[in-house]
N, C-alpha and C positions, 0 to 999 in steps of 0.2 A: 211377190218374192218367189222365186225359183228353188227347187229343192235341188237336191244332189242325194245318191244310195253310195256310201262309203262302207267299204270291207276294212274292219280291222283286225288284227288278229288279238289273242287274249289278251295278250300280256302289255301292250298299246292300252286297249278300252280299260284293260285295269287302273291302269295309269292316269286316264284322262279321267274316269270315274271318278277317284281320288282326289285328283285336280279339282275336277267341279266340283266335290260335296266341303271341301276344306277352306272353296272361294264363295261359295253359295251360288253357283251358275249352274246351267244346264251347259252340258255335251258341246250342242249346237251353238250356243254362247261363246262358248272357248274355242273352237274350232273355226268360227268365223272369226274372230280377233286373230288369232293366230295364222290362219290366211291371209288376213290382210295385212298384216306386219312381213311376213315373206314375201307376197306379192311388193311391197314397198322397199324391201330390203333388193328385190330382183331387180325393180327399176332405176333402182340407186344402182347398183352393178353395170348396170348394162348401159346409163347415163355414161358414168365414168369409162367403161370401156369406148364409147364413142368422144368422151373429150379429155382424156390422157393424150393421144397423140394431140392433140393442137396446143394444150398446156407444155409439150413438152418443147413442141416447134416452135414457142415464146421464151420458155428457156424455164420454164418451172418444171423443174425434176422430182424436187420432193416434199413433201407437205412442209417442210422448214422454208421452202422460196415463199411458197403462198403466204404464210403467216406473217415473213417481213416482208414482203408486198402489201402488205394489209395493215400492219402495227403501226 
């Protein structure tokens, strides 16, 4: 496993501190969840920004075509 050196400033580490002792996790716990949930949330974005236009040049404009397309 690979490490990483993160800067945070206080008022963040206070934050996560909190986080971790109220979940019963360490730091590094949370932080990798929490990266990996953005990285996933990035993918999803960037998915959709490359297939918005071909949904649209089929004629699905907005989440309402897709679902009765579907239903």
């Amino acid at each position: 496993m690979a490490s990483l050196t993160l800067r945070l400033d206080d008022e963040l580490d206070e934050t996560l501190t909190r986080l971790a002792r109220a979940r019963w996790r360490s730091k590094s716990d949370l932080v990798r969840e929490m990266l990996r949930r953005q990285l996933a949330v990035t993918a999803f974005d960037e998915a959709r920004g490359r297939l918005l236009p071909l949904g649209e040049r089929a004629g699905y404009l907005t989440d309402e075509d897709i679902f009765r397309e579907i239903s």
